[in-house]
ROBATI-455783 format. One record per atom (N, C-alpha, C): atom name; x, y, z; residue number from 1; residue in three letters. Coordinates in nm, 2 decimals. Example, Ala and Ser with C-alpha at 12.3 -4.5 7.8 and 13.67 -1.06 7.14 Angstrom:
2
 name      x      y      z resi resn
    N   1.32  -0.57   0.78    1  ALA
   CA   1.23  -0.45   0.78    1  ALA
    C   1.32  -0.33   0.78    1  ALA
    N   1.28  -0.22   0.71    2  SER
   CA   1.37  -0.11   0.71    2  SER
    C   1.29   0.00   0.79    2  SER
This chain:
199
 name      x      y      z resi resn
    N  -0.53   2.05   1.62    1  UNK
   CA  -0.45   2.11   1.74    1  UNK
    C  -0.31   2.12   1.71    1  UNK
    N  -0.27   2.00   1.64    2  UNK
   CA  -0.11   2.01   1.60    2  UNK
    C  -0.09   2.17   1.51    2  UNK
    N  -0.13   2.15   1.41    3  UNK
   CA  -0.12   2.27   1.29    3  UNK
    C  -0.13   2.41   1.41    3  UNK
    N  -0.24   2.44   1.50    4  UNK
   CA  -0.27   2.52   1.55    4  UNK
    C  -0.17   2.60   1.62    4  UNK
    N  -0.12   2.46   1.69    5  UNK
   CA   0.02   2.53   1.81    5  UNK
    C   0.09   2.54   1.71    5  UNK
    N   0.13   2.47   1.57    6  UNK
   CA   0.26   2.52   1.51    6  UNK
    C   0.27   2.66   1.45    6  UNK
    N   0.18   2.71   1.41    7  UNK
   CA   0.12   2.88   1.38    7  UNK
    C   0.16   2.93   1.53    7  UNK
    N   0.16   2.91   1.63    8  UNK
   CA   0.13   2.97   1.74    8  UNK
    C   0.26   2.97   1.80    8  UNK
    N   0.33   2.82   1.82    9  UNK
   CA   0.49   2.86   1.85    9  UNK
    C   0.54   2.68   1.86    9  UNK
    N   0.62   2.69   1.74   10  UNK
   CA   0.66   2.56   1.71   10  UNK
    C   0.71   2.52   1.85   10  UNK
    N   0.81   2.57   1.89   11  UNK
   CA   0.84   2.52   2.01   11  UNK
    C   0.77   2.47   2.14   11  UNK
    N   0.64   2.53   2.17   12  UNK
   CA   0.58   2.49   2.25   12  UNK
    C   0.51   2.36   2.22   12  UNK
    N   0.50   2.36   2.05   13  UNK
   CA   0.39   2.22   2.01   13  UNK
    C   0.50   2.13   1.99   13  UNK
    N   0.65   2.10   2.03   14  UNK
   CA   0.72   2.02   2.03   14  UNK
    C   0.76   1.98   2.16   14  UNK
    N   0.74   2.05   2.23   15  UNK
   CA   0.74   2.05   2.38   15  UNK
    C   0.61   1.95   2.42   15  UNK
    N   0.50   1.99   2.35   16  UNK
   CA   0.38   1.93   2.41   16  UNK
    C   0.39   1.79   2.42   16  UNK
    N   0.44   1.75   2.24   17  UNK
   CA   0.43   1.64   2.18   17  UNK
    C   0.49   1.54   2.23   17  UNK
    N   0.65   1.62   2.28   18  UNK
   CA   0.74   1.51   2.36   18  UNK
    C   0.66   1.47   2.46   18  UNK
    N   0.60   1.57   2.56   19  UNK
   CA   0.55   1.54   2.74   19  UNK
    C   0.45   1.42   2.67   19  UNK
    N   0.37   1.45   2.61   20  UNK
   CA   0.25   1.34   2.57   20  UNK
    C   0.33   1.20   2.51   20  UNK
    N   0.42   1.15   2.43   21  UNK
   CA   0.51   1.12   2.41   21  UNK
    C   0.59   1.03   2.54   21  UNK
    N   0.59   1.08   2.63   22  UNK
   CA   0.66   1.06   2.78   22  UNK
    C   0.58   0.98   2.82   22  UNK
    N   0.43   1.08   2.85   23  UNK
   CA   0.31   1.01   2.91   23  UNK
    C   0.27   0.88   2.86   23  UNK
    N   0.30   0.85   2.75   24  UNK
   CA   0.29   0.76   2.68   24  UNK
    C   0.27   0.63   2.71   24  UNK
    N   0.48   0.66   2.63   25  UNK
   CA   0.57   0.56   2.69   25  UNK
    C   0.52   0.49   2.85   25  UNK
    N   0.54   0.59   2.94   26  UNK
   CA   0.49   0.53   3.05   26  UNK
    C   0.41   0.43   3.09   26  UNK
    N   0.27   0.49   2.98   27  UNK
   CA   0.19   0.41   3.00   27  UNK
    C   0.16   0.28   2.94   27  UNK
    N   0.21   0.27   2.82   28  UNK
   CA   0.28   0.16   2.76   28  UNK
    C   0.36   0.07   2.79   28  UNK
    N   0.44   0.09   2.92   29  UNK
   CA   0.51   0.01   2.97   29  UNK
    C   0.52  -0.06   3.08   29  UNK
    N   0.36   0.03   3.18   30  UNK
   CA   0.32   0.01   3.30   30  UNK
    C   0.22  -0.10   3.23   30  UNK
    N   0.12  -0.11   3.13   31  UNK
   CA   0.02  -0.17   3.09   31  UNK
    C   0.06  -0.23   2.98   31  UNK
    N   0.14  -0.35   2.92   32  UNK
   CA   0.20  -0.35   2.81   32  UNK
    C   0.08  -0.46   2.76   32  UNK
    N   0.01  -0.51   2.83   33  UNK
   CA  -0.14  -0.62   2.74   33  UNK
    C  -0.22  -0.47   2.69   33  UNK
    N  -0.20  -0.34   2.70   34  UNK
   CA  -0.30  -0.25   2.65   34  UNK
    C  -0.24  -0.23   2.50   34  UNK
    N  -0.29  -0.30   2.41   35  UNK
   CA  -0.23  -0.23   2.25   35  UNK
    C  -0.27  -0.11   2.25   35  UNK
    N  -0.37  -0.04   2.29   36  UNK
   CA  -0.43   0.07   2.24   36  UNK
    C  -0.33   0.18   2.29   36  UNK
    N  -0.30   0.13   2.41   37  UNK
   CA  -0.17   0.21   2.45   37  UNK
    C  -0.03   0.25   2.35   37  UNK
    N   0.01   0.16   2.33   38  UNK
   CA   0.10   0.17   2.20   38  UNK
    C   0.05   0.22   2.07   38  UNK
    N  -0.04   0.21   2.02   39  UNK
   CA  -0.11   0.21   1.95   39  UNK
    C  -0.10   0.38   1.94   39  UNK
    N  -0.17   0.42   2.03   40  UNK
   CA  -0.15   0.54   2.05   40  UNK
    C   0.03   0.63   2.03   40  UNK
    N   0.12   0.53   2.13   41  UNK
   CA   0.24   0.62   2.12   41  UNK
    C   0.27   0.59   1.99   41  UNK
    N   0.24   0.52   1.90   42  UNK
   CA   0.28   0.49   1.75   42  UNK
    C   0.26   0.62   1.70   42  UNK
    N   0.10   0.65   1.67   43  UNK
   CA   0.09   0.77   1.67   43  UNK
    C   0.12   0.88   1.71   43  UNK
    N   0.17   0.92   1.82   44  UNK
   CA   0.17   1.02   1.86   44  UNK
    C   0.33   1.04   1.82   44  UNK
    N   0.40   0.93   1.83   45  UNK
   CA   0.55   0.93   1.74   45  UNK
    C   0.56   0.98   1.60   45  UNK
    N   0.44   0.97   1.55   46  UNK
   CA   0.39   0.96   1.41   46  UNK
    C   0.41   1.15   1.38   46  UNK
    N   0.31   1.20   1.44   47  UNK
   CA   0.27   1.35   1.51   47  UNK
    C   0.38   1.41   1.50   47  UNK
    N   0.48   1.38   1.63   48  UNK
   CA   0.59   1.43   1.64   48  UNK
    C   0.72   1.46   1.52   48  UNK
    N   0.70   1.32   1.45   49  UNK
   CA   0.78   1.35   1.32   49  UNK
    C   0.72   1.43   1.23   49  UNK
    N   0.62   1.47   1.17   50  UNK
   CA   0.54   1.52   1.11   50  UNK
    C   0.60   1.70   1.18   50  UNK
    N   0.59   1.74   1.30   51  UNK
   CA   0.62   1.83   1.35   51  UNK
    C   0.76   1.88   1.32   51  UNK
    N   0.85   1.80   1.38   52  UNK
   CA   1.00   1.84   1.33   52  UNK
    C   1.07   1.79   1.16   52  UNK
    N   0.95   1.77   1.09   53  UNK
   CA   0.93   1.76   0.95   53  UNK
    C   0.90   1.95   0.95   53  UNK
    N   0.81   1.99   0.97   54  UNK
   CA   0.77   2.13   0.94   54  UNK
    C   0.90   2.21   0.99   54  UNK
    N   0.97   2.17   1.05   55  UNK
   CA   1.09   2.25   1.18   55  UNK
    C   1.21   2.23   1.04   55  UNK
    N   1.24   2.15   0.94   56  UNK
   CA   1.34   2.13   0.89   56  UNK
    C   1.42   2.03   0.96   56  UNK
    N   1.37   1.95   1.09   57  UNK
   CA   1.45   1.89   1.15   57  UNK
    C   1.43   1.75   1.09   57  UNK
    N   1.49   1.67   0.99   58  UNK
   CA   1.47   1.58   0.88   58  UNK
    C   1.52   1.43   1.02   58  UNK
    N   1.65   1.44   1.03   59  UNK
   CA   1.77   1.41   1.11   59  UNK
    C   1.63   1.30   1.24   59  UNK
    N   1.60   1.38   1.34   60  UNK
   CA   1.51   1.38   1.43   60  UNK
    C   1.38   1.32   1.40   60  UNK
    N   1.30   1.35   1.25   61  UNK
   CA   1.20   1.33   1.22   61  UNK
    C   1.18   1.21   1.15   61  UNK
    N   1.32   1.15   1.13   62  UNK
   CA   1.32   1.03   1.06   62  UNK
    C   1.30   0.91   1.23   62  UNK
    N   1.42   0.97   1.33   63  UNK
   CA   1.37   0.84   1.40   63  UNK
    C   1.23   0.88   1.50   63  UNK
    N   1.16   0.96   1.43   64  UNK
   CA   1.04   0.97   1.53   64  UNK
    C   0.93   0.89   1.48   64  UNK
    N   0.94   0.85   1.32   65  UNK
   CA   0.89   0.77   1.21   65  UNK
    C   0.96   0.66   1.25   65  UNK
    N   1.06   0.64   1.28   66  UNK
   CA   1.11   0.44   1.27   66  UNK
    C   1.08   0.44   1.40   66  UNK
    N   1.05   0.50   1.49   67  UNK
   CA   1.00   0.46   1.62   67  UNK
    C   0.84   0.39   1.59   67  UNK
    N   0.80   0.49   1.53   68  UNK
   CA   0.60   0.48   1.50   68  UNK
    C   0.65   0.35   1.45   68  UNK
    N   0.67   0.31   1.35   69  UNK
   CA   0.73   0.22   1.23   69  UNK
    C   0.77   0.07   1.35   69  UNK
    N   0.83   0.10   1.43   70  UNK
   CA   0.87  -0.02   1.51   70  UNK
    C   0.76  -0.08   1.60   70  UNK
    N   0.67   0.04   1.65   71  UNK
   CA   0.59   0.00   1.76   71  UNK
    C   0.48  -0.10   1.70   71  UNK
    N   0.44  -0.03   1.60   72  UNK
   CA   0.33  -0.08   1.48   72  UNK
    C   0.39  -0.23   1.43   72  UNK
    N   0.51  -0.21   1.37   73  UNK
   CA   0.58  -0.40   1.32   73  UNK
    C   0.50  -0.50   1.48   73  UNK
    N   0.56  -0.44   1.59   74  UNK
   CA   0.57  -0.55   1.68   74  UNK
    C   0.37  -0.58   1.70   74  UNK
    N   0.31  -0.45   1.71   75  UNK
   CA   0.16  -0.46   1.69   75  UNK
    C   0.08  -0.54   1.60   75  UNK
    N   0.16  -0.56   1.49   76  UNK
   CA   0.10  -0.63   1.40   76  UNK
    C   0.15  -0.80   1.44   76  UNK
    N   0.24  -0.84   1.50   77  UNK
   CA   0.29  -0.96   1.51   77  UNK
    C   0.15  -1.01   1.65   77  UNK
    N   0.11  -0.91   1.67   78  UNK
   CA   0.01  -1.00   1.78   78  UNK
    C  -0.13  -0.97   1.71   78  UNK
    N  -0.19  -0.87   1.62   79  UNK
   CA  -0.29  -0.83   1.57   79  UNK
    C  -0.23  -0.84   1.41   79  UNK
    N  -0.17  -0.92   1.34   80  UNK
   CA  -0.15  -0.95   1.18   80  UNK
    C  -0.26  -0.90   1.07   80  UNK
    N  -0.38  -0.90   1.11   81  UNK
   CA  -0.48  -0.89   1.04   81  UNK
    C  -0.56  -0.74   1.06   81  UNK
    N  -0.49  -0.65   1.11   82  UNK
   CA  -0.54  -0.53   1.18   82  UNK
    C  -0.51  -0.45   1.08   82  UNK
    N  -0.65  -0.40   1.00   83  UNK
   CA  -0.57  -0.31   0.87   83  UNK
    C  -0.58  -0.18   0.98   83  UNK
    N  -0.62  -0.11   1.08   84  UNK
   CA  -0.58   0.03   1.15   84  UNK
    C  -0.44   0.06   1.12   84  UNK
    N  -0.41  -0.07   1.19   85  UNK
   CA  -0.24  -0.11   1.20   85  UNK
    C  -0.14  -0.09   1.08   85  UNK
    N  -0.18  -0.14   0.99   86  UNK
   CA  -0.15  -0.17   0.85   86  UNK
    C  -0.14  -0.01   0.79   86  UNK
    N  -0.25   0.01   0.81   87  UNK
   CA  -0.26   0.18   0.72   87  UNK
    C  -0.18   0.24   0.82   87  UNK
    N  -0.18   0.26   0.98   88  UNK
   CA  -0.07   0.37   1.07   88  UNK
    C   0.10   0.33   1.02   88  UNK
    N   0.12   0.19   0.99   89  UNK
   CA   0.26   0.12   0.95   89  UNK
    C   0.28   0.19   0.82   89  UNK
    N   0.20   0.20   0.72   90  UNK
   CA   0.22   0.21   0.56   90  UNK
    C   0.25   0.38   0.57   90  UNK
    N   0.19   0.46   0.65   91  UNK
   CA   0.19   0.62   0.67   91  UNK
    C   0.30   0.65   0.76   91  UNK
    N   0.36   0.56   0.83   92  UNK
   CA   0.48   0.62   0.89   92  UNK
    C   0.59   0.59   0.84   92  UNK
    N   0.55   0.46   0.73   93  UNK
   CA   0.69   0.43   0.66   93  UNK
    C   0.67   0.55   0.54   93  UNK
    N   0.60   0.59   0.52   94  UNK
   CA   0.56   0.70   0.41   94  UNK
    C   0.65   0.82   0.42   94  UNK
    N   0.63   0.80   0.58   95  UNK
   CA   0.69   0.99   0.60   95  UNK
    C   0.83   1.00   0.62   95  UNK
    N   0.89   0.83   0.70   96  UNK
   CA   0.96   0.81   0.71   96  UNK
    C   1.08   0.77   0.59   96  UNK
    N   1.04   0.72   0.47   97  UNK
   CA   1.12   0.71   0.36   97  UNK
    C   1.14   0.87   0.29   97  UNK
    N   1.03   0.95   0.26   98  UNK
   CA   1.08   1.10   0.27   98  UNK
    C   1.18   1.19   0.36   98  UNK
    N   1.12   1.14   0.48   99  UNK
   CA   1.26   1.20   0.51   99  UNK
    C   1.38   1.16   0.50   99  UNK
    N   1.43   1.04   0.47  100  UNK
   CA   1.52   1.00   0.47  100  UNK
    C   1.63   1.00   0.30  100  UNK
    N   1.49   1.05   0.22  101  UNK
   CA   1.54   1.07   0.06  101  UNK
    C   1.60   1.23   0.15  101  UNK
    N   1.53   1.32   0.17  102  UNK
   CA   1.55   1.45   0.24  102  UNK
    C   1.70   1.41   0.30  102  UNK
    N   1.75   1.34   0.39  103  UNK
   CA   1.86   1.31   0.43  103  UNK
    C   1.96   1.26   0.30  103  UNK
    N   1.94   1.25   0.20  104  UNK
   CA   2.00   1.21   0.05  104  UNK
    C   2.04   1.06   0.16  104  UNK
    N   1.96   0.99   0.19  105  UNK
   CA   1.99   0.85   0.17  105  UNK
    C   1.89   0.74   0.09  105  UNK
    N   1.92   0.80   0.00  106  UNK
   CA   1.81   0.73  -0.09  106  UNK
    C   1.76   0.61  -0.14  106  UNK
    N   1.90   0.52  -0.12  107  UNK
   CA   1.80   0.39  -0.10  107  UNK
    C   1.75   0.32   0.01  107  UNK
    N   1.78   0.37   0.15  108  UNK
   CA   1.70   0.37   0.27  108  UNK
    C   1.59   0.40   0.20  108  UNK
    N   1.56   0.54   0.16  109  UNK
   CA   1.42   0.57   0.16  109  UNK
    C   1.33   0.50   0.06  109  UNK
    N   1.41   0.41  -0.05  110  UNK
   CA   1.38   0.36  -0.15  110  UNK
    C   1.30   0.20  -0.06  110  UNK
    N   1.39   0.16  -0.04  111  UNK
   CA   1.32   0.05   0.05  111  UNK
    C   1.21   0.05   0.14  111  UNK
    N   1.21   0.18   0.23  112  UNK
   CA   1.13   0.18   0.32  112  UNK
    C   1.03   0.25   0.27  112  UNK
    N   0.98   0.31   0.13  113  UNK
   CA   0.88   0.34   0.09  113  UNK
    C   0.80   0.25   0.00  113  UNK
    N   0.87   0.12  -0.05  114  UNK
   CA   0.85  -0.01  -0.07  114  UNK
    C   0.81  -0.08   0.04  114  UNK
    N   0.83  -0.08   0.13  115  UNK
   CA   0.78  -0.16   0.25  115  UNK
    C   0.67  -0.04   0.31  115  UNK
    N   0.62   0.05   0.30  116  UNK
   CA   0.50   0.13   0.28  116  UNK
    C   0.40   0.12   0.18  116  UNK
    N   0.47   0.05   0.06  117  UNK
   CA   0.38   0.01  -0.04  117  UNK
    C   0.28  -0.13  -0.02  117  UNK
    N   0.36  -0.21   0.08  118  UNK
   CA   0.37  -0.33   0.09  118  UNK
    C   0.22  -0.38   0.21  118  UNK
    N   0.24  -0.29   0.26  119  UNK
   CA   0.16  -0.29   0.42  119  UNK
    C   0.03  -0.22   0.35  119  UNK
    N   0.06  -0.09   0.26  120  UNK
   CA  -0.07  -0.03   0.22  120  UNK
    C  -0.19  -0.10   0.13  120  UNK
    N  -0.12  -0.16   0.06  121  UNK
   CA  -0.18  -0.26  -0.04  121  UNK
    C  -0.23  -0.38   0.03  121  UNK
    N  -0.14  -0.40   0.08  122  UNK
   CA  -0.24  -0.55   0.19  122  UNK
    C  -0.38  -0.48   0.28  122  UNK
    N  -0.34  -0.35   0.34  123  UNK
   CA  -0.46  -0.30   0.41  123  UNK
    C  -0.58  -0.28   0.28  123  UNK
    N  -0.52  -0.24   0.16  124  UNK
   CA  -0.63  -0.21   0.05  124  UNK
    C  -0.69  -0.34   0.04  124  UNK
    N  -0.62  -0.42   0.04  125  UNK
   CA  -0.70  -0.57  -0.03  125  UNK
    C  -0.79  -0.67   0.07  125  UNK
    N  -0.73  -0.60   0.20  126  UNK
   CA  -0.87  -0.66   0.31  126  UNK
    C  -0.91  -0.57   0.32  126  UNK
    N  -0.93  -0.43   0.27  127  UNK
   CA  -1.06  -0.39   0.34  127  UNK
    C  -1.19  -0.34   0.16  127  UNK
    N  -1.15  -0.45   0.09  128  UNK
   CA  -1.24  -0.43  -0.02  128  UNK
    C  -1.15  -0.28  -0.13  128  UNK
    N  -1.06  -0.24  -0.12  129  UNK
   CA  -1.02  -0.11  -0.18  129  UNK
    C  -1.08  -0.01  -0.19  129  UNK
    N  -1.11   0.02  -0.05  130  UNK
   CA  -1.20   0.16  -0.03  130  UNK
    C  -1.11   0.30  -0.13  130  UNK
    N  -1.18   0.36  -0.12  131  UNK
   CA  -1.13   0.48  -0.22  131  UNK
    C  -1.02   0.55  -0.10  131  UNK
    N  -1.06   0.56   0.04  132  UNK
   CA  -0.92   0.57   0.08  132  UNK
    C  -0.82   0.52   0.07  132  UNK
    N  -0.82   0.40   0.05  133  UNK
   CA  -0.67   0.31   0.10  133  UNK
    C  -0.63   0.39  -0.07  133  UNK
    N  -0.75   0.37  -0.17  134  UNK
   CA  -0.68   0.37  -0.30  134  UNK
    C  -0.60   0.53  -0.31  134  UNK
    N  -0.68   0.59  -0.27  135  UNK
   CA  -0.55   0.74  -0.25  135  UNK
    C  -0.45   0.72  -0.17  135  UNK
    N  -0.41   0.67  -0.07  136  UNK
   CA  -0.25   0.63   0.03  136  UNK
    C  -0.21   0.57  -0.06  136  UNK
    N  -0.25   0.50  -0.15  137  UNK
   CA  -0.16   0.41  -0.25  137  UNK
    C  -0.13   0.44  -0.35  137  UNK
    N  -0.20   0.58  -0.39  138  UNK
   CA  -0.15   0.60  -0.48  138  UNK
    C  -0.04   0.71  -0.42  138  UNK
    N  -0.08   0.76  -0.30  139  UNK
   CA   0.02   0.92  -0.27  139  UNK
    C   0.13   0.81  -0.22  139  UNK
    N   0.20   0.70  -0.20  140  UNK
   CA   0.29   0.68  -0.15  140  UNK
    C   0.36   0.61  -0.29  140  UNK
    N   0.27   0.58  -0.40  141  UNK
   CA   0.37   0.56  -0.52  141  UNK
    C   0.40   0.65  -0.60  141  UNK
    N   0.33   0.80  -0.58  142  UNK
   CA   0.41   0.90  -0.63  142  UNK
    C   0.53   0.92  -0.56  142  UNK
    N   0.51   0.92  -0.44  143  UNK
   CA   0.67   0.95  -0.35  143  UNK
    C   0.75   0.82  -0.39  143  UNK
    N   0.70   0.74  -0.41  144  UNK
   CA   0.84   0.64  -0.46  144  UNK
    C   0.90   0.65  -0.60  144  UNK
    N   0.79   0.72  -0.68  145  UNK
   CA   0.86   0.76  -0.84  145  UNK
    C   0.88   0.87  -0.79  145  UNK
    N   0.89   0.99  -0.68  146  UNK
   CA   1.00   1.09  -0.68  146  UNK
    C   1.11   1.03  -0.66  146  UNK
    N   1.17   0.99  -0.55  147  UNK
   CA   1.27   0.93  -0.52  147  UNK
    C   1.34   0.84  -0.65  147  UNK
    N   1.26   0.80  -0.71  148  UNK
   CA   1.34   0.68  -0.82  148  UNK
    C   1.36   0.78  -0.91  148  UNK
    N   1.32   0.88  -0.92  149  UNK
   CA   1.31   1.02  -1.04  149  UNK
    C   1.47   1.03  -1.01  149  UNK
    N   1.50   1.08  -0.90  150  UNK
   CA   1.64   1.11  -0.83  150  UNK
    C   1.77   1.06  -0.86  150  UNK
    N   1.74   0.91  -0.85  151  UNK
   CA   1.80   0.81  -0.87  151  UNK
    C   1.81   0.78  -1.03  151  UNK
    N   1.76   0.85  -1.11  152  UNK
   CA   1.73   0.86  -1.28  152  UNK
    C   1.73   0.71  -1.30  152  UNK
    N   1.62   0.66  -1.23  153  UNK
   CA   1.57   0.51  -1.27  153  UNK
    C   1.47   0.55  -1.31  153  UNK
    N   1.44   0.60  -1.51  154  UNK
   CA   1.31   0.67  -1.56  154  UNK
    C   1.26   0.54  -1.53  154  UNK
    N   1.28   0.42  -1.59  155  UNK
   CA   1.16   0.37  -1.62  155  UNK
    C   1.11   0.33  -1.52  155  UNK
    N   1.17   0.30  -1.40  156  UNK
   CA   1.13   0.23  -1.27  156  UNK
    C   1.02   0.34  -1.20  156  UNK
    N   1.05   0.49  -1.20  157  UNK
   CA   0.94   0.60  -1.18  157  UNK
    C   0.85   0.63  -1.27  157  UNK
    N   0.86   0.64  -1.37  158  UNK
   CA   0.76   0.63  -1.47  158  UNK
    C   0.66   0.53  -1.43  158  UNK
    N   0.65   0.41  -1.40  159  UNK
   CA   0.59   0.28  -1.37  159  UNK
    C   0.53   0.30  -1.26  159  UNK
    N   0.59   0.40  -1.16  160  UNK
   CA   0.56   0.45  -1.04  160  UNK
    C   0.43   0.53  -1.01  160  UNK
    N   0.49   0.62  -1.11  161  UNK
   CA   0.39   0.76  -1.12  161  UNK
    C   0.24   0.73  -1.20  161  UNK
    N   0.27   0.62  -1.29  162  UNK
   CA   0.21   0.54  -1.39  162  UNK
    C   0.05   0.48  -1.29  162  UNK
    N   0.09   0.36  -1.17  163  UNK
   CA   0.08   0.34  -1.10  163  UNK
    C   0.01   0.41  -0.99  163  UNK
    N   0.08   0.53  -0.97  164  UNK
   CA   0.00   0.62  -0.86  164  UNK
    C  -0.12   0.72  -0.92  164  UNK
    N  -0.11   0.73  -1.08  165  UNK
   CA  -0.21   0.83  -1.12  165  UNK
    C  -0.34   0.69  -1.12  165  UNK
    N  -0.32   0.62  -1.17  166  UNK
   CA  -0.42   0.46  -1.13  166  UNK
    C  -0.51   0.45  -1.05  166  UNK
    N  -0.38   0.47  -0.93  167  UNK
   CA  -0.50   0.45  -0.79  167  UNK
    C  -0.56   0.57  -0.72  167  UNK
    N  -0.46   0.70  -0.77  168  UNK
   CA  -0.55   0.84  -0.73  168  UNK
    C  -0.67   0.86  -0.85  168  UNK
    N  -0.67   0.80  -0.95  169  UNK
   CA  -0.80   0.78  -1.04  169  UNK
    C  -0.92   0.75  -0.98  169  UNK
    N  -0.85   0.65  -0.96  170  UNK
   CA  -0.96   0.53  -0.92  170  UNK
    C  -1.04   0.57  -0.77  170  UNK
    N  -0.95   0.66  -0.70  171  UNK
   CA  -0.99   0.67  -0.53  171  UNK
    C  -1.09   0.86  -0.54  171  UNK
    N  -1.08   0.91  -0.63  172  UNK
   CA  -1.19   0.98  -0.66  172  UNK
    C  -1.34   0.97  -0.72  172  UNK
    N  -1.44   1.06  -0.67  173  UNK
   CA  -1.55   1.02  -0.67  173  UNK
    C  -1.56   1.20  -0.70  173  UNK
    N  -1.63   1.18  -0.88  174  UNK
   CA  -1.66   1.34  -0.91  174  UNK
    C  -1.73   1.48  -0.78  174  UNK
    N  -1.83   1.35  -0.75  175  UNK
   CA  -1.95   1.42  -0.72  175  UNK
    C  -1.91   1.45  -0.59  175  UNK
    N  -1.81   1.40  -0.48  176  UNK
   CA  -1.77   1.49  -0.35  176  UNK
    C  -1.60   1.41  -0.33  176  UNK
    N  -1.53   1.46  -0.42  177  UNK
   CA  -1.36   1.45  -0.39  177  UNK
    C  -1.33   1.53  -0.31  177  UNK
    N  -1.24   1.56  -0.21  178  UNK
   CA  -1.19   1.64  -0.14  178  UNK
    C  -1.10   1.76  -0.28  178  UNK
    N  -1.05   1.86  -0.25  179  UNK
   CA  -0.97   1.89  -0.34  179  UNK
    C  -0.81   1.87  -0.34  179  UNK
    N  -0.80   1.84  -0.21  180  UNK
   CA  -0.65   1.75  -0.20  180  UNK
    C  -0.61   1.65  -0.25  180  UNK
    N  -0.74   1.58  -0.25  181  UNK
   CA  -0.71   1.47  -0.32  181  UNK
    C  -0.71   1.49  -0.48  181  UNK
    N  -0.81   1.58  -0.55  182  UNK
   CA  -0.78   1.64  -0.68  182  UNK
    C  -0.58   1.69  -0.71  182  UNK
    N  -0.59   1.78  -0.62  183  UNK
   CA  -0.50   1.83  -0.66  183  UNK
    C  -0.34   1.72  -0.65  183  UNK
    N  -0.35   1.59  -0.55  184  UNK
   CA  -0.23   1.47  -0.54  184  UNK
    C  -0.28   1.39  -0.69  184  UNK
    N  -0.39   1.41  -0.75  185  UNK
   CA  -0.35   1.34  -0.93  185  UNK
    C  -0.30   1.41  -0.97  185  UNK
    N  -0.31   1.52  -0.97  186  UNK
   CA  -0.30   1.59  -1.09  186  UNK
    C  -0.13   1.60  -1.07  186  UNK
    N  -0.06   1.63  -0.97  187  UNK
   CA   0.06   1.64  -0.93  187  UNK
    C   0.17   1.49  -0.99  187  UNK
    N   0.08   1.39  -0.97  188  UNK
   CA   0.11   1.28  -1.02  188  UNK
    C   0.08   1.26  -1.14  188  UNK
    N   0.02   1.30  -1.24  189  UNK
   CA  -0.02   1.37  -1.36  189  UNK
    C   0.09   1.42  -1.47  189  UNK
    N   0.10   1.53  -1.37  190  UNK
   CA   0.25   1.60  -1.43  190  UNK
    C   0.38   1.55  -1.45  190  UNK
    N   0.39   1.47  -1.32  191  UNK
   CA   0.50   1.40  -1.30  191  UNK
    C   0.49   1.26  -1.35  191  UNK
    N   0.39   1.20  -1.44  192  UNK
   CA   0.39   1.10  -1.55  192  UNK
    C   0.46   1.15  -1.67  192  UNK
    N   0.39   1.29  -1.66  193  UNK
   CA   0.40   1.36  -1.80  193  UNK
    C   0.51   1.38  -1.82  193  UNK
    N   0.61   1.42  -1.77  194  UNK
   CA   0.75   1.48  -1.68  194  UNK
    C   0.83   1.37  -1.74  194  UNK
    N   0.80   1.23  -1.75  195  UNK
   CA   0.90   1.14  -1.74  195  UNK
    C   0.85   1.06  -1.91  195  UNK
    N   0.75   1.13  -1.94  196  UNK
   CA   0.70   1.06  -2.08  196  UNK
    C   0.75   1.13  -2.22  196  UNK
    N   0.77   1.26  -2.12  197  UNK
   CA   0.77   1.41  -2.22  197  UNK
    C   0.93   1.44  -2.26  197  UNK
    N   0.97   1.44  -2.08  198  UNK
   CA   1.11   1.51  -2.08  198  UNK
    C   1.09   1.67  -2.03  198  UNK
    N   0.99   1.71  -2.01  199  UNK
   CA   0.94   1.83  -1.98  199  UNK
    C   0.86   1.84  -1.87  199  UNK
């Protein structure tokens, strides 16, 4: 639905996102024993940065991520063991450390894609290392050996990228991979190669 309205008129799918966003809130704060309520506006915070990520609006789409990012910390303090939680935390600190390399604040984003590594790996290791968790783990340690690329900390990206071709290895399955997920090794691949080669 999201992608749909953005083809159709970004403006209107940022309009939507806020009112729902609104609706939200409200209801999150009329019903605050409802996690699922929050839970939800995490998400839909999540959404909205994702959105004004496609707009160019970096600025905006960073606190729409530390909002998701906030709602989720405090959710996990009453549900600790909630990998849902864990993986929505680790994916908003994901989008949100990008944007914020995008804002050239790079070691914000350096941290806060470290503390996306941190939440995603914990969700990997209770829920047995499904081949999903093992692709988020590996797509959010390529984005941290970009960012460390940036910062010409080879070896600390290289370790990174090292790392992330590991767990996008490991989280494919010949016989029905998505091709997205083919195509996030191979990208992490290159960018091993990139830091091994010089090329």
């Amino acid at each position: 639905l999201a992608s749909t309205m953005i083809q159709r008129s970004p403006t209107e799918a940022l309009k939507f996102h806020q009112q729902a966003i609104e609706l939200q809130n409200t209801l999150a704060k009329a019903y605050p024993s409802r996690l699922d309520f929050q839970q939800q506006l995490a998400v839909s915070y999540d959404s909205y940065g994702l959105l004004l990520t496609s707009k160019n609006s970096q600025r905006e789409a960073e606190i729409a991520f530390n909002n998701a990012s906030g709602i989720q910390r405090n959710l996990l303090k009453t549900s600790p063991n909630s990998q849902i939680v864990l993986r929505q935390l680790a994916w908003s600190d994901n989008h949100r450390g990008q944007a914020l390399a995008r804002l050239g604040r790079v070691p914000e984003a350096t941290t806060v894609l470290r503390d996306a590594l941190q939440s995603q790996q914990q969700a990997c290791d209770m829920g047995g290392r499904t081949k999903r968790d093992l692709s988020a783990l590996g797509g959010i340690w390529n984005n941290l050996g970009f960012v460390l690329e940036g910062q010409q900390d080879i070896a600390a990206a290289t370790d990174a990228y090292r790392t992330a071709v590991e767990n996008l290895t490991a989280s494919i399955d010949d016989a029905d991979s998505p091709e997205r997920e083919r195509n996030a090794l191979e990208r992490a691949k290159t960018n091993l190669k990139r830091m091994q080669t010089g090329v």
